[in-house]
N, C-alpha and C positions, 0 to 999 in steps of 0.2 A: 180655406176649405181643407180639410184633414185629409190626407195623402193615406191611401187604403193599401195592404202589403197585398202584394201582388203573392195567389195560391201558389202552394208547391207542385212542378209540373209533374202530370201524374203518369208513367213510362204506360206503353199498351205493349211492351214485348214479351214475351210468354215464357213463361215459367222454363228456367232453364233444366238441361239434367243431368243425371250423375255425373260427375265428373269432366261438364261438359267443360269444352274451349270458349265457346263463346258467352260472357255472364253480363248480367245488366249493364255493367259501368265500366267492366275490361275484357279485354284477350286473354284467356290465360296460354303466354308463349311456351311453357314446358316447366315440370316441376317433376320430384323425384329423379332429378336427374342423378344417375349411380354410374359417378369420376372411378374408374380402376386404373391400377397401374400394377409393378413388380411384387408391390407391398400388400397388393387388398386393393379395398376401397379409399376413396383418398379422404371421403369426407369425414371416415371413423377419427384423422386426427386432429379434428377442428368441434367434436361431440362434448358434451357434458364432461363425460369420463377423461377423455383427454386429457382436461384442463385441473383434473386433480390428481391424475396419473402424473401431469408435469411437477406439480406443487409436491408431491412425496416423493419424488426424486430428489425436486431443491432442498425438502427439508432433511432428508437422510444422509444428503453431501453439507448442509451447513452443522446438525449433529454429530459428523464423524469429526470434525475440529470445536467441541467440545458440550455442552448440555443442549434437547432436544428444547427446543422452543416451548414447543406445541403439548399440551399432555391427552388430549385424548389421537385414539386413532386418523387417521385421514378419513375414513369410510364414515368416520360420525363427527369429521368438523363440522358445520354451519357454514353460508354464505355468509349472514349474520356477525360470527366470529372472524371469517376470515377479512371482512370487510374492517371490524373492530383492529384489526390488528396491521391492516394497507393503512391504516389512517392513523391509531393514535398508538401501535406496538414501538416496541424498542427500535431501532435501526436494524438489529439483524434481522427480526421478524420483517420489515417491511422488505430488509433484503430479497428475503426467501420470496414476499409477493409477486416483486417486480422482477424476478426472476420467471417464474411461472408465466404471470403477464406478458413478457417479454419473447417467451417462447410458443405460448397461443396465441399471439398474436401474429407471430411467421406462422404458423400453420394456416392458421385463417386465411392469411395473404395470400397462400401458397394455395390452396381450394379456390379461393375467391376468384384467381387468375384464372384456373382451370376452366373455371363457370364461364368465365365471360369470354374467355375463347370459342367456347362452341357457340355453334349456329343462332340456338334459340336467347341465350345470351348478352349477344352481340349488339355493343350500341347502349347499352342498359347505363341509366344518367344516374340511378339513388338504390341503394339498399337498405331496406330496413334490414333489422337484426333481432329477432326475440326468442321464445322457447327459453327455459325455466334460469338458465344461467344469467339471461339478462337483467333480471332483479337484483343486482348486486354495482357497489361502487366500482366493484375491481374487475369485473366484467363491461361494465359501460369503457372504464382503460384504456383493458385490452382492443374492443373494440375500433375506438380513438385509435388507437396506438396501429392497428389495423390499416385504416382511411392512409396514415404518414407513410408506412411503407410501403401501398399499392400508389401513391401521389408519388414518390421518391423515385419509383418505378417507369413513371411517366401513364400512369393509369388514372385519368382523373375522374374517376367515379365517389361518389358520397356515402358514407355507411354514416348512419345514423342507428340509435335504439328505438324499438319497435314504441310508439306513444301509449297505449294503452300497459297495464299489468299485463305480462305475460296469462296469466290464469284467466284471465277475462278475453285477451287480443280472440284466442280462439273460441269463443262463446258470441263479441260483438261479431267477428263477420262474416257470422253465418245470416245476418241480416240481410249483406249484400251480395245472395245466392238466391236471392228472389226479385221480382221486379216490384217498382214502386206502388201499381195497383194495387198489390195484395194486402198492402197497408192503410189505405182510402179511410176503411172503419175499424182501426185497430191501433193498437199503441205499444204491442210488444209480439214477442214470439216466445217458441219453447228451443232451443240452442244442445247442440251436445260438440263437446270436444274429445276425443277419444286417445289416450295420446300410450308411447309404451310401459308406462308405469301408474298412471290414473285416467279413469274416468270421470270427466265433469259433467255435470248437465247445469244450466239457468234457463231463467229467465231474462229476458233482454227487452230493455226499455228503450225506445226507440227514438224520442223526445223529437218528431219530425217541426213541430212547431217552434221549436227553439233550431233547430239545425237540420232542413230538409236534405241536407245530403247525407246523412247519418253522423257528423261528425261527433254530435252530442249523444252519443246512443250508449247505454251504458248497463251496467250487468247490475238486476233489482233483485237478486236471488239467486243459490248456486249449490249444488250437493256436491261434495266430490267422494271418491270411492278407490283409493289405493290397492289396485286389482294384484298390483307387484310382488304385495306383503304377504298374500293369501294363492294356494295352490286351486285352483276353476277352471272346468273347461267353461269350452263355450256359451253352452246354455245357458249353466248357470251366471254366467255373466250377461247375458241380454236380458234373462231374465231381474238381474238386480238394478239396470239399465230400464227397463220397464218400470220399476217402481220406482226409484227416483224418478223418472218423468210423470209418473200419476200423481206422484206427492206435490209436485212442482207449480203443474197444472193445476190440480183442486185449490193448492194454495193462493197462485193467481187468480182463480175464481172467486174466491172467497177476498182476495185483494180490491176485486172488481175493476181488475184491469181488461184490456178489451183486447184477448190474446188473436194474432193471428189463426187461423188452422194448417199452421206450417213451423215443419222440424227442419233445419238446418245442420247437420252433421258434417265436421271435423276428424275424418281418421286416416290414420297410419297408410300406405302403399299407391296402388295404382288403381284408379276409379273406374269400373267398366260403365259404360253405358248403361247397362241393365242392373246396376246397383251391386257389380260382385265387386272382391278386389283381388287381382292377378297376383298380384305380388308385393311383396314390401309391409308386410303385418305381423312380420315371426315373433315380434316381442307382443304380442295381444296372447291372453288365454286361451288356448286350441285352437285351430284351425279354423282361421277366417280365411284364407284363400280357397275354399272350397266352395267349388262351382255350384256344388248344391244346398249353399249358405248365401243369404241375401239379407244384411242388416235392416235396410230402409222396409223393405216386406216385411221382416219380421214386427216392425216397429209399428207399420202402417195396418194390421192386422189387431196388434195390441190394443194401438189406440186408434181405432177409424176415425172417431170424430173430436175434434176441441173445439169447444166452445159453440156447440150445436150444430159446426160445420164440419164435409167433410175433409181431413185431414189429408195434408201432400208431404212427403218425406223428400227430401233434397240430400244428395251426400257428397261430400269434394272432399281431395287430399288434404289433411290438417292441415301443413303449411299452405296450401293454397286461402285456405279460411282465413289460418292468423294474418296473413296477410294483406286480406281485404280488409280487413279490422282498419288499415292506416292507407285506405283508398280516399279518403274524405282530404289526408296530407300530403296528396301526390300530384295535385293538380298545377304543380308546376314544372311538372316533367311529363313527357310523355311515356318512358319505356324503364320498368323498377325493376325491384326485386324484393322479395326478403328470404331470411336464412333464419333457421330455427333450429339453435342449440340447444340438444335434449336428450335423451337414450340415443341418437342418430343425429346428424346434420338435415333437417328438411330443407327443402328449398323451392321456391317458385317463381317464374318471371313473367309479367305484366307487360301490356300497353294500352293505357289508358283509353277507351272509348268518349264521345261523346254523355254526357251526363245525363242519367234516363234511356239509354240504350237505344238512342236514335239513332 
């Protein structure tokens, strides 16, 4: 007799909201956490910039004993190139890498210690790591290189690289900001990741029949919009935010895919309940921390209904999103994290709930 796979159990717990603590499948223990000390903030020297702010250091001290490595600026190497040259450059150039490496890597340590001393922290067994510097050999390294001096330290917590593309982590986990009903007759959603230099929007394939816990969920379409390059206020950036998601949508229609009527959003700061954000968005085009600016509303006004239903907006702090993207690979730890190297260090911390939000 043919053994029948037993259905995917379907969660009855109710639609989480902005920025809430409590989401289908974890806790979110604290995220945006803002480290200061004598210097600033501590997190600015473990950020994107950081890490090539150290690299044109090393490269203008291995240049003053004799020709520059490197011939374009810092500001327009590539990770690409940089990677081309930690692997197969001459020795001095790999020098200058694992110099740089060597040096974001204590910083990292040096933040990472910080995090896990406070409260909400504390205890945390695995880190992921993503945000845009992760796509790189010499970033995965550093990282590594990270894990040995917090372990040397007698810190024995795990860093690992975030599994999905960075450009996608925050687009899949905006999946799991909803509970599994909403999925019953459906097979994707509409996804936005908001971050301080682009906007993304997809579509997000859900593939619950191959991988009911979202593991297999995967990005089937994706606009992005480098908001960095171009001087916008606000408006006009939700408004261009608007049309990528109508493009996205009709096109899914026309895909004949069987979209959720649910937006998942990924942005910058601190999520209020009611969809504002307090603080933490200064690198977005104009003033998004204004009390009388409300993205999800604006967005749920736009588009009331997908797919002949009507439409629910969900928003969380980016890194809390990217994050959940690698919930599906944490089930064997109870209490995470991930860190998101990017215009800012984000950061979020986790403890895994029962699966389906029982």
């Amino acid at each position: 007799m043919a053994k029948t796979k037993a259905a995917p159990r379907i969660s009855s717990a109710p639609i989480a909201g902005h920025g809430a603590v409590r989401l289908p499948s974890v806790e979110v223990d604290g995220y945006n956490a803002q480290l200061r000390d004598d210097d600033g903030f501590v997190g600015d020297r473990a950020r994107r910039a950081a890490f090539f702010e150290g690299f044109d250091k090393w490269r203008t001290i291995a240049a003053s004993a004799g020709k520059d490595l490197f011939s374009e600026p810092t500001t327009e190497i590539s990770k690409r190139s940089l990677d081309k040259v930690f692997l197969e450059g001459n020795v001095r150039g790999q020098a200058v890498m694992l110099s740089a490496i060597e040096e974001f890597a204590h910083n990292l340590a040096a933040v990472t210690r910080r995090l896990l001393r406070t409260k909400e922290w504390r205890d945390t067994e695995r880190i992921a790591v993503g945000g845009g510097l992760r796509s790189s050999r010499f970033a995965e390294i550093a990282v590594a290189r990270t894990e040995l001096l917090l372990r040397a330290a007698e810190i024995p917590v795990e860093l690992t690289p975030i599994r999905h593309d960075p450009d996608e982590a925050g687009l899949i986990g905006a999946a799991h900001l909803a509970p599994s009903w909403m999925f019953a007759a459906h097979d994707s959603l509409v996804a936005v990741d908001i971050g301080g230099s682009n906007i993304r929007a997809g579509i997000v394939e859900l593939n619950l029949k191959k991988a009911p816990d979202l593991a297999r969920a995967a990005v089937r379409s994706s606009l992005l919009w480098r908001h960095a390059d171009e001087e916008q206020d606000r408006e006009t950036a939700v408004g261009r935010l608007i049309d990528m998601l109508a493009e996205l949508i009709a096109g899914a229609e026309k895909g004949e895919l069987h979209l959720a009527p649910f937006i998942g959003i990924g942005c910058p700061g601190v999520i209020e309940p009611d969809g504002s954000i307090s603080q933490g968005a200064q690198n977005l085009p104009g003033n998004w921390s204004s009390r009388r600016f409300n993205l999800p509303e604006a967005l749920k006004a736009a588009l009331p209904v997908i797919a002949g239903e009507e439409s629910v907006v969900v928003m969380h702090n980016d890194a809390v999103v990217q994050g959940l993207s690698q919930r599906p690979f944490m089930e064997d730890v109870a209490r995470w994290g991930v860190l998101t190297i990017g215009t800012g260090l984000g950061n979020a911390r986790f403890t895994n709930r029962e699966r389906g939000g029982g």
